[in-house]
C-alpha positions in Angstrom: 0.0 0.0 0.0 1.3 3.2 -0.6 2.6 5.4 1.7 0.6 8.6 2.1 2.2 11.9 0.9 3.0 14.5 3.8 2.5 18.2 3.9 5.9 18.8 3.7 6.6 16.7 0.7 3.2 18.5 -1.0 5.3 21.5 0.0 8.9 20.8 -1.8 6.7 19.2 -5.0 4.9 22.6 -5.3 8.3 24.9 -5.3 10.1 22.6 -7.4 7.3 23.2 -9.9 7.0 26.3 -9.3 11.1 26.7 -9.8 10.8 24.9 -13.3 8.2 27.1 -14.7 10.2 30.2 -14.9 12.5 30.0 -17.9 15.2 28.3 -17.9 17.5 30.4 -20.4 16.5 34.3 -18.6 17.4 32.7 -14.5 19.9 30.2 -13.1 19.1 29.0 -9.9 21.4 28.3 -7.6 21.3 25.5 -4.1 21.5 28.2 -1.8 18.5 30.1 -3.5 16.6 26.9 -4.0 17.0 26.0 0.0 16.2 29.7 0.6 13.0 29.3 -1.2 11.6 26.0 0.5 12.5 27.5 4.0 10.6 30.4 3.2 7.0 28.6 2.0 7.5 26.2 4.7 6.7 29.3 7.2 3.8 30.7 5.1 2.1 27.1 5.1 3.1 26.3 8.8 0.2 27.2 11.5 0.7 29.6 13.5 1.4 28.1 16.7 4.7 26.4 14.6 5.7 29.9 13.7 6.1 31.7 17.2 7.5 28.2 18.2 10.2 28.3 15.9 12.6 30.2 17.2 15.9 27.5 16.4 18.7 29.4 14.1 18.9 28.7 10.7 21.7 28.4 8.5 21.8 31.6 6.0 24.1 31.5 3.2 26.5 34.5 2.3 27.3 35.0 -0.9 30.7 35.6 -2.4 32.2 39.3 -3.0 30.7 41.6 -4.0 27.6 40.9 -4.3 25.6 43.1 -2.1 23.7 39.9 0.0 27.3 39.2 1.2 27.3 38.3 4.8 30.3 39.2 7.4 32.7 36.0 6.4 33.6 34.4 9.6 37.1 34.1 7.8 37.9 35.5 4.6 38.4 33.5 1.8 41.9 33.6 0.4 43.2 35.2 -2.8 43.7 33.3 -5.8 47.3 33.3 -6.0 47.3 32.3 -9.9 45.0 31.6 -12.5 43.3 27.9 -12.6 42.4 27.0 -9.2 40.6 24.2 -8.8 36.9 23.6 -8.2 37.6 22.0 -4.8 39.2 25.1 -3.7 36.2 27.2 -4.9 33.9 24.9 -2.9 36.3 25.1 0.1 36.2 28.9 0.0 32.4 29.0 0.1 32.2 26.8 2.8 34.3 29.0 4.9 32.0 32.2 4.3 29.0 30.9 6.3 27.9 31.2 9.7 25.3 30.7 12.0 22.8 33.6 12.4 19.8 33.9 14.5 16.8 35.2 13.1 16.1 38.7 12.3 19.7 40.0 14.0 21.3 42.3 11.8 23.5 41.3 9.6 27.0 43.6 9.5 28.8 43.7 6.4 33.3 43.3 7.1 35.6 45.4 5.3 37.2 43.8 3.2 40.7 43.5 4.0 43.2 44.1 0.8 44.8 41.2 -0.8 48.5 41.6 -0.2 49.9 42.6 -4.1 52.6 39.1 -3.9 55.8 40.1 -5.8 58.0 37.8 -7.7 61.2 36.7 -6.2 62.8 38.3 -9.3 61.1 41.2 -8.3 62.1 41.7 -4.8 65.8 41.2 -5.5 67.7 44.5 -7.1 70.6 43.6 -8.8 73.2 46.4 -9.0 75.0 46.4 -11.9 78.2 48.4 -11.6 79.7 49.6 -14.6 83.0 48.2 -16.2 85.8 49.1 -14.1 89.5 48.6 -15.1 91.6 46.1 -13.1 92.9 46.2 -10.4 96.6 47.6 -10.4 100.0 46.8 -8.6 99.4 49.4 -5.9 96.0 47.5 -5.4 97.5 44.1 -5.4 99.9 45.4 -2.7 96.9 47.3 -0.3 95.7 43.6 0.2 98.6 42.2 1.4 99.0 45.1 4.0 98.8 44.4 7.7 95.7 45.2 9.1 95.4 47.4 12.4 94.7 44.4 14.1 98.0 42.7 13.2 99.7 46.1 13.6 98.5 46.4 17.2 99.3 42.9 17.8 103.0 43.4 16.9 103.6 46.5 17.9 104.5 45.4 21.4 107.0 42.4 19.8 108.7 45.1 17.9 109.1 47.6 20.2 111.0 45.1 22.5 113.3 44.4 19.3 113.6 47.6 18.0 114.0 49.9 21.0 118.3 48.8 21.6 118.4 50.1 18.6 117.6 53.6 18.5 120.4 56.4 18.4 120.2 57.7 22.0 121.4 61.3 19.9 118.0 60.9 18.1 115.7 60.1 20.5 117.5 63.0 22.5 117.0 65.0 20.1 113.3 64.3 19.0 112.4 64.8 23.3 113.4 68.2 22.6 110.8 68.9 20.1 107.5 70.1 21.6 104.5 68.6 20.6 101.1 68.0 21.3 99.8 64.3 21.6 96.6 62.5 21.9 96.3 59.5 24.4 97.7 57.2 21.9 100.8 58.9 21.5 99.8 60.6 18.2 99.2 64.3 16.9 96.3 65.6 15.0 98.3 65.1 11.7 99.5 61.4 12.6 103.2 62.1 13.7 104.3 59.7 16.2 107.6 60.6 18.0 107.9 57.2 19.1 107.6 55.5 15.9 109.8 58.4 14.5 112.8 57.3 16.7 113.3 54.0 14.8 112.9 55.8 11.2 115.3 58.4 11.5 117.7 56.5 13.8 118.1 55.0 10.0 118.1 58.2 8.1 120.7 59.5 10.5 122.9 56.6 9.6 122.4 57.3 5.9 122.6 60.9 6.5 126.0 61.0 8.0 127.2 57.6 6.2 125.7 57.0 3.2 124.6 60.3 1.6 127.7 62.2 3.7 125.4 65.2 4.1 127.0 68.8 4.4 124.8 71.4 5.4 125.3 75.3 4.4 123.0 78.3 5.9 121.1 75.9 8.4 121.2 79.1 10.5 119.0 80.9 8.2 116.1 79.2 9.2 113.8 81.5 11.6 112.2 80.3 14.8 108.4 80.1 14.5 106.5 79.2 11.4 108.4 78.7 7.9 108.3 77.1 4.6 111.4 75.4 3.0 110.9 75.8 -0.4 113.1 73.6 -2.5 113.9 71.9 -5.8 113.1 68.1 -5.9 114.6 65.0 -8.0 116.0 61.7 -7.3 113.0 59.2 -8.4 112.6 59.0 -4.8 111.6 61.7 -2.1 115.3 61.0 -0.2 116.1 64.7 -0.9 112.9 65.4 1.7 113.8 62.9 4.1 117.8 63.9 4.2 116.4 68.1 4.5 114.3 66.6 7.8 117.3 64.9 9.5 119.3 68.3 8.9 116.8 70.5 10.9 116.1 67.5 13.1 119.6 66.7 14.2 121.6 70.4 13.1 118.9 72.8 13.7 119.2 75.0 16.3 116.5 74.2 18.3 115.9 70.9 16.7 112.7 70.7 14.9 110.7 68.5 12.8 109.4 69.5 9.5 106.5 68.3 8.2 107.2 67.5 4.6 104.2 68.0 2.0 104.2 65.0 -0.2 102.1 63.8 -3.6 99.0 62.4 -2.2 100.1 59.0 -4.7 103.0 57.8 -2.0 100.4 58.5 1.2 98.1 55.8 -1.2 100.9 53.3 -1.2 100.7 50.3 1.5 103.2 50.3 4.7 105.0 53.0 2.4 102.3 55.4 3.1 101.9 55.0 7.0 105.9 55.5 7.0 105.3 59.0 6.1 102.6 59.7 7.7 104.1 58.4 11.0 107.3 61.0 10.3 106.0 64.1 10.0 104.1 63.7 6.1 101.1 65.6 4.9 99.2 65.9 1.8 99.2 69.0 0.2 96.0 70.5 1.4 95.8 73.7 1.8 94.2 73.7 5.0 96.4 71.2 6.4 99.3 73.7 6.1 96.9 76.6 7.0 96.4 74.9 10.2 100.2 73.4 10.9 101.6 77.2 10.0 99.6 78.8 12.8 100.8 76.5 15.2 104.4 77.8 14.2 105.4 74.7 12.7 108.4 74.2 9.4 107.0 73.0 6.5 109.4 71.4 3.6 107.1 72.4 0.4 108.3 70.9 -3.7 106.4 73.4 -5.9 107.8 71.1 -9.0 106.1 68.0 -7.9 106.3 64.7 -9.7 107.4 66.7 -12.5 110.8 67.2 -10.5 110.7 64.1 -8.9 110.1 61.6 -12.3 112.7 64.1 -14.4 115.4 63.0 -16.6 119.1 63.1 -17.0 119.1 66.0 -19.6 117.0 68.3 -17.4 119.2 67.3 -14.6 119.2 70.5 -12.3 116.7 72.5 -14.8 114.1 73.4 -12.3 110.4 72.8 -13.0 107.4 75.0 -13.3 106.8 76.1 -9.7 103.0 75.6 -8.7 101.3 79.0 -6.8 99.7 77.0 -3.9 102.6 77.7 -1.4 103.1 81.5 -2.0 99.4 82.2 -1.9 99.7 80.1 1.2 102.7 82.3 2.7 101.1 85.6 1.9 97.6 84.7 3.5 99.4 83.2 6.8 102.2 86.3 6.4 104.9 83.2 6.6 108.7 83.6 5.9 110.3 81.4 3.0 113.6 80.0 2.9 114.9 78.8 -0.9 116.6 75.4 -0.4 118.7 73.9 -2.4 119.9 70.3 -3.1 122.6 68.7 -4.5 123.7 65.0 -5.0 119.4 63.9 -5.7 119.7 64.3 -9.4 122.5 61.1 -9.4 121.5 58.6 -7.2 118.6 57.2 -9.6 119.3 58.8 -13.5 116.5 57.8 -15.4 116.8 57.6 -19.0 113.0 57.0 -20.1 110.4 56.9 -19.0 107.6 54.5 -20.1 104.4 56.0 -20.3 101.9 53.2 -20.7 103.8 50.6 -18.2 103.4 53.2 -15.5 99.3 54.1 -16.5 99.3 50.0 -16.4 100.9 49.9 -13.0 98.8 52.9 -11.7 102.3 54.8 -10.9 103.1 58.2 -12.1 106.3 57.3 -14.0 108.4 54.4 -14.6 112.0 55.0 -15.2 114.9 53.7 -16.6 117.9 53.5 -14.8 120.9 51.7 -15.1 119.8 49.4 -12.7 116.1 49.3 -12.8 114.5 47.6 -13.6 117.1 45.1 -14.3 117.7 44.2 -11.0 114.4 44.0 -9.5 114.2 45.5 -6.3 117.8 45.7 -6.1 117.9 48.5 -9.0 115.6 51.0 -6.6 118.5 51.2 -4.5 119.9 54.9 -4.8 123.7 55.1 -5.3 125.6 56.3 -2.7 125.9 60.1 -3.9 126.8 63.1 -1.9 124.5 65.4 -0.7 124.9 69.1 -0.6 121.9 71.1 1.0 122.0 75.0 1.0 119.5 76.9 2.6 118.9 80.7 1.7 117.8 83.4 3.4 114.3 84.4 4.5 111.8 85.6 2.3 109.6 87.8 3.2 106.1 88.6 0.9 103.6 91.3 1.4 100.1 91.0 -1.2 96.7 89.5 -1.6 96.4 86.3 -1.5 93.9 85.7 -3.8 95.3 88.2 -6.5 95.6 87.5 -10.1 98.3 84.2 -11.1 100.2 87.0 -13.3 100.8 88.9 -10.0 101.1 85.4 -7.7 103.4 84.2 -10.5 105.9 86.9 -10.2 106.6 86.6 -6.8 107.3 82.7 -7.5 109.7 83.6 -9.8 111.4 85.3 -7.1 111.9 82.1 -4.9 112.6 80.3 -7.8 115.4 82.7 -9.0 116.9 82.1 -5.5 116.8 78.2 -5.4 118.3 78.3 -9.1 121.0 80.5 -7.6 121.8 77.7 -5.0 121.9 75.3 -7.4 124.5 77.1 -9.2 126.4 77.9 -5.9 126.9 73.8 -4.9 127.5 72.9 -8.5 130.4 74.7 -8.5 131.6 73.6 -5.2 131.1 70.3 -5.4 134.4 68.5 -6.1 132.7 65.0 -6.9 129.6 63.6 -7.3 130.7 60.6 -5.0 
């Protein structure tokens, strides 16, 4: 017998009908709507008594973003991350977005939080191209292989113990005598160390007086206070610097250390660089001197520059054109000059050529020929053991602006110059041998 037919069923049969008379091709209807739909006839039809009893939630559904029936997800749905995501997913995502409501409380819409924009891994990773540099030179090589201040401070104790029997008790008597000011560390604001300077000219004193057999004319020229020592330069090598330092140092009455101006390419060079530095070197700045000068210090200044340094045998003694830094220098700070000049530099290192693109290739400024050099390696920097001659001049005294016109700066240069040429030509004639 068959089983009678409930309300309820009666109920569902009509809405489905109902559904499937509307056209198919102008609505799609979707479960949600569909279960929407039932729930909603099955209150009309229910008594009334049913109706104020029924007071159990029900399950609304949310739909998706953005549709305007969207209800507060209980946890948003995630962003596709690329295209093709599965139908699973989809269905997982919907799940997520409903919750349990009771009936007739208001239903608040969430913000919507921002998907995050994801950026490729290419993306987040800049890659700095820097353009073509050339390679690395000699210099370069060298600057590697340097100590580092670690290593210096660790050896500095094991060398002091070694070194100090060594120095010339007339040197380091001499170098007490000089007044200085020093940090904590044993340094000046320039990075002279008195200390360190014992053990480097207990070495050029030796040379000095053994080697080199310096003689000394005029030293008594040279004024207390503040003074530059403006002289010629040549030799390859800055010697003719060093050997003018131990003269004032160890002849000068009071002794005093110069600080010597040198090319800012030897304060580059590894353990070579810290040398000078540590005895008394300075780059030409202006300031540097500006500041040294009005602490009444002696400054040894080579207006000729590489140019006298790197010159050759046929323009032995021929005296380069003097730069205008020094005297514009002297007349702003209102300094004395002394004209120096030295003999016996032009012959220890004659250089024949020089070679251009070797040196550009080596990142040096020249690269001479000699008659050692560079056939014997390092041997052939070795200077030969000529005698040195230094004259020094009387004080010059200049009045003027400094920052005049280089036609009026020039001809007071050529005054200085005139007077080192005139030394030159004083100790060429004295000299009885160039050994």
């Amino acid at each position: 017998m068959p089983r009678p037919r409930s309300r309820k069923t009666d109920t569902l049969d009509n809405a489905a009908q109902a559904v499937e008379s509307q056209a198919a091709p102008q609505f799609v209807v979707t479960e949600p709507e569909a279960i929407a739909a039932v729930e909603t006839l099955s209150a009309a039809n229910a008594p009334a008594a049913k109706r104020t009893r029924a007071k159990t939630p029900i399950l609304e559904p949310v739909p998706a973003v953005p549709e305007p029936q969207v209800v507060a997800p209980l946890k948003s749905a995630k962003p596709r991350a690329r295209k093709g995501i599965s139908s699973t997913t989809e269905v997982a995502a919907k799940k997520q977005s409903l919750r349990v409501v009771k009936k007739d409380e208001p239903v608040v819409e969430a913000p919507e939080k921002p998907a995050k924009r994801r950026v490729s891994r290419a993306r987040r990773i800049k890659v700095e191209v820097e353009p073509d540099s050339p390679p690395p030179t000699l210099i370069e090589h060298l600057k590697e292989l340097a100590l580092t201040p670690l290593h210096r401070e660790a050896t500095r104790g094991l060398l002091s113990t070694l070194l100090d029997p060594m120095v010339s008790p007339a040197v380091e008597r001499r170098i007490r005598q000089v007044p200085s000011e020093l940090n904590e560390y044993g340094f000046d604001a320039w990075g002279l160390n008195p200390m360190n300077a014992r053990y480097g000219y207990t070495v050029f004193n030796w040379l000095y007086n053994h080697y080199f057999r310096v003689t000394t004319h005029g030293i008594e020229n040279i004024p207390p206070g503040r003074v530059l020592l403006i002289s010629n330069h040549s030799g390859q090598l800055p010697i003719d610097g060093v050997m003018i330092g131990v003269a004032l140092l160890m002849e000068g009455k009071p002794p005093r250390m110069p600080r010597a101006m040198v090319e800012r390419w030897f304060t580059t060079l590894p353990v070579i660089g810290n040398f000078l530095t540590r005895h008394g070197g300075i780059v030409g700045d202006p300031l540097n001197c500006k500041r040294l000068l009005e602490r009444g210090e002696a400054i040894t200044v080579f207006p000729e520059g590489i140019r006298g340094s790197g010159k050759l045998w046929k323009d032995r003694y021929k005296l380069m054109q003097f730069g205008l830094g020094f005297m514009r220098l002297a007349l702003e700070t209102k300094t004395p000059i002394v004209p120096v000049g030295v003999i016996g530099g032009e012959e220890q290192a004659p250089s024949f050529v020089d070679v251009k693109p070797l040196a550009n290739l080596l990142g040096l400024p020249y690269f001479p020929i000699t008659p050692t050099f560079p056939w014997l390696g390092a041997l052939g920097v070795v200077p030969y053991p000529t005698k040195y001659s230094i004259y020094f001049g009387k004080p010059l005294h200049f009045r003027g602006d400094p920052d005049d016109w280089d036609e009026v700066i020039q001809k007071k240069v050529d005054v200085v110059k005139d007077a080192i040429r005139g030394l030159l030509d004083r100790g060429l004639e004295e000299r009885e041998s160039i050994f």
